[in-house]
C-alpha positions as CSV (number, residue, x, y, z in Angstrom):
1,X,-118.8,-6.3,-117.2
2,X,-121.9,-6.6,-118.7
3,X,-122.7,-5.3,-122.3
4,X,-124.1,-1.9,-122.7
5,X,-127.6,-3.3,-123.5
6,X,-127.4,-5.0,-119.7
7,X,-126.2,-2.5,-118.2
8,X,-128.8,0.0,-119.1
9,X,-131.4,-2.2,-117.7
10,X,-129.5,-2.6,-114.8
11,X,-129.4,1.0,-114.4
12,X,-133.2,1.3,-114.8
13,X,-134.2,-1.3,-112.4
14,X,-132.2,0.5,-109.7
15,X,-134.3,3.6,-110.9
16,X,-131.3,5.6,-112.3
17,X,-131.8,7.5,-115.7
18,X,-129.8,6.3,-118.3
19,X,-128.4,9.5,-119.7
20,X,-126.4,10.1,-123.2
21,X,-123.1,10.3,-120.9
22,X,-123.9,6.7,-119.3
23,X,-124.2,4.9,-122.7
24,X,-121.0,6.3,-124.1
25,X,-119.2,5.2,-121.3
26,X,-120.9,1.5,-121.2
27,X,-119.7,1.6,-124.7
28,X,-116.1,2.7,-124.0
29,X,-115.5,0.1,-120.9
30,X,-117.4,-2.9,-122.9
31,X,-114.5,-5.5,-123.5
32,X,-112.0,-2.7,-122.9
33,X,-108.5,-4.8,-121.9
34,X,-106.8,-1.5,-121.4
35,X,-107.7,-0.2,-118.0
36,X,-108.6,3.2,-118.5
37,X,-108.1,5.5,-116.1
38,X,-111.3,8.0,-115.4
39,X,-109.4,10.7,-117.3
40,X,-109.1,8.1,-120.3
41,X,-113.0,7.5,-120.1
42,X,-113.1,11.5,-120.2
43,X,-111.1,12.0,-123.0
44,X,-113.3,8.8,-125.1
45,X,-116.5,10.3,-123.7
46,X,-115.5,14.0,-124.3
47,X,-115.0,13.3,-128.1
48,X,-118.4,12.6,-128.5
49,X,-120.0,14.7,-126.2
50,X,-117.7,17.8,-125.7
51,X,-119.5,19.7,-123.0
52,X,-119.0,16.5,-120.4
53,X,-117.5,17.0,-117.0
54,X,-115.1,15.0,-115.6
55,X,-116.9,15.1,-112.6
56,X,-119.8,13.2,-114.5
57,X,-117.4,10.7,-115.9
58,X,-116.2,10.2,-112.1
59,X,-119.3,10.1,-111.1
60,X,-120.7,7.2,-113.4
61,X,-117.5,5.0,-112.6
62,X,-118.2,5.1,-109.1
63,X,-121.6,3.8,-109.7
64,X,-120.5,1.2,-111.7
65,X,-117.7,0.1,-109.2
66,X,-120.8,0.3,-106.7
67,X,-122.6,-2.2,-108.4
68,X,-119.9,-4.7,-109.0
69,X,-119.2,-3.8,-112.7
70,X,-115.7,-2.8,-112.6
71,X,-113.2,-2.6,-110.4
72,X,-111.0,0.5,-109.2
73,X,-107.4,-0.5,-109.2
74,X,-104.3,1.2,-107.7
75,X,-102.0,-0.8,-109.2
76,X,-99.1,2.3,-108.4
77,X,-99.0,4.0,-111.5
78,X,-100.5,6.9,-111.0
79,X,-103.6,6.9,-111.3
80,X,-106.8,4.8,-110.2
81,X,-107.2,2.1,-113.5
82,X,-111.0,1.0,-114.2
83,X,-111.0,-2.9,-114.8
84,X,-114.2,-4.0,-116.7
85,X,-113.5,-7.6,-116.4
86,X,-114.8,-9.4,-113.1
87,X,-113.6,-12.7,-113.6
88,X,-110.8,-13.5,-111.2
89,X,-107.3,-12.5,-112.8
90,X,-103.9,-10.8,-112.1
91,X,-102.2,-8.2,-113.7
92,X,-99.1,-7.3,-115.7
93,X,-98.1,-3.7,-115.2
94,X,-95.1,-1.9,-117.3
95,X,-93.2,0.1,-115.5
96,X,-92.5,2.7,-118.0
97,X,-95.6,3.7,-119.8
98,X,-98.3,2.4,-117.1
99,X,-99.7,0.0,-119.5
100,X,-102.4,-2.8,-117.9
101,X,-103.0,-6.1,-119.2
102,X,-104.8,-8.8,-117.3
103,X,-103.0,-12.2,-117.0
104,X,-105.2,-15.3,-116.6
105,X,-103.4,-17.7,-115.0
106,X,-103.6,-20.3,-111.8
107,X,-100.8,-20.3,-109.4
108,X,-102.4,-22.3,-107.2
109,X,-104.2,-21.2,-104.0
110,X,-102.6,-18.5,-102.3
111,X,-103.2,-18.2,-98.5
112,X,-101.9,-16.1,-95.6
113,X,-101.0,-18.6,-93.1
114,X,-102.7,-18.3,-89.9
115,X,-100.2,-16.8,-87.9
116,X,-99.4,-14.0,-90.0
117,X,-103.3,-12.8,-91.1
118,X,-102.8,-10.1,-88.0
119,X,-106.2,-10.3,-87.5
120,X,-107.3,-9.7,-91.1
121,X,-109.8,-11.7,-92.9
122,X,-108.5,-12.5,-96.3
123,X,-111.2,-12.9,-99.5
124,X,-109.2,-12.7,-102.3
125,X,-105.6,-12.7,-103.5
126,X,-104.1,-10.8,-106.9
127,X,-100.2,-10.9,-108.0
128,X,-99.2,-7.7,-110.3
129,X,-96.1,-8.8,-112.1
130,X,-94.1,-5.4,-113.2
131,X,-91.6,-5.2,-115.7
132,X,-91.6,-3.6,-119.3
133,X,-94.0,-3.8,-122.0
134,X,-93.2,-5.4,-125.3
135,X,-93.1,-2.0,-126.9
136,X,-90.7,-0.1,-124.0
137,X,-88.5,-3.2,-123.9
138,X,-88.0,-3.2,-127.5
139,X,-87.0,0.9,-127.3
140,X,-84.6,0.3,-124.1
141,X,-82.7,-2.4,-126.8
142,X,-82.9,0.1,-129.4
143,X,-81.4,2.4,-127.4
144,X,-77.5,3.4,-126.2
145,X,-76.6,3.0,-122.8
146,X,-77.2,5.7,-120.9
147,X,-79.9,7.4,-123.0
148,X,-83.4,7.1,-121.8
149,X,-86.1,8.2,-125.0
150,X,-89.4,8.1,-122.9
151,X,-88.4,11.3,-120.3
């Protein structure tokens, strides 16, 4: 995603106002690696200005998914993620708290052989790899068989 500064011109040479509410959430997605959901945005966005909607915050992401500035991702846990960073990537997802990180790495080129496309035209190609985060894995060690901390 482009930095907030870029961003607002972008927003201006498409003739959209850029509003209080827009800047504060340029601000919050710039180099965010945590892929915030919209009510995450909210909540950042909402501490500064309390008398935002989520509607607004909504609103904002889906113009910036319009343009090609973040992704939407349904990556299962929940909740539609916001993924500032356009450059091609996969994902590591933990299963137990929903934590995001991207994974840069090059497995190679993936394609759907012929035969099994079923008439769909492939672009593009992303692995999620699930499993636990450093933090829930190291609570599930700490923790006796058969107890579960995190329900």
């Amino acid at each position: 995603m482009r930095s907030p500064g870029e961003l607002t011109e972008a927003f201006r040479a498409r003739g959209l106002k850029v509003t209080p509410q827009r800047q504060a959430i340029f601000r919050i997605l710039y180099d965010n690696g945590a892929h915030p959901t919209a009510e995450a945005v909210y909540e950042h966005v909402r501490a500064e200005m309390p008398t935002v909607s989520l509607r607004t915050v909504y609103a904002i992401l889906g113009e910036l998914v319009e343009m090609g500035e973040l992704q939407q991702l349904d990556l299962g846990t929940g909740a539609a993620r916001f993924d500032p960073n356009q450059t091609g990537h996969h994902h590591l997802v933990c299963e137990r708290c929903g934590k995001v990180r991207d994974l840069q790495a090059d497995f190679g080129p993936l394609k759907v052989p012929t035969r099994q496309r079923q008439g769909f035209v492939v672009d593009t190609a992303e692995i999620v790899f699930r499993g636990l985060c450093a933090e829930c894995a190291s609570d599930q060690a700490d923790q006796p068989r058969g107890e579960d901390r995190h329900v």
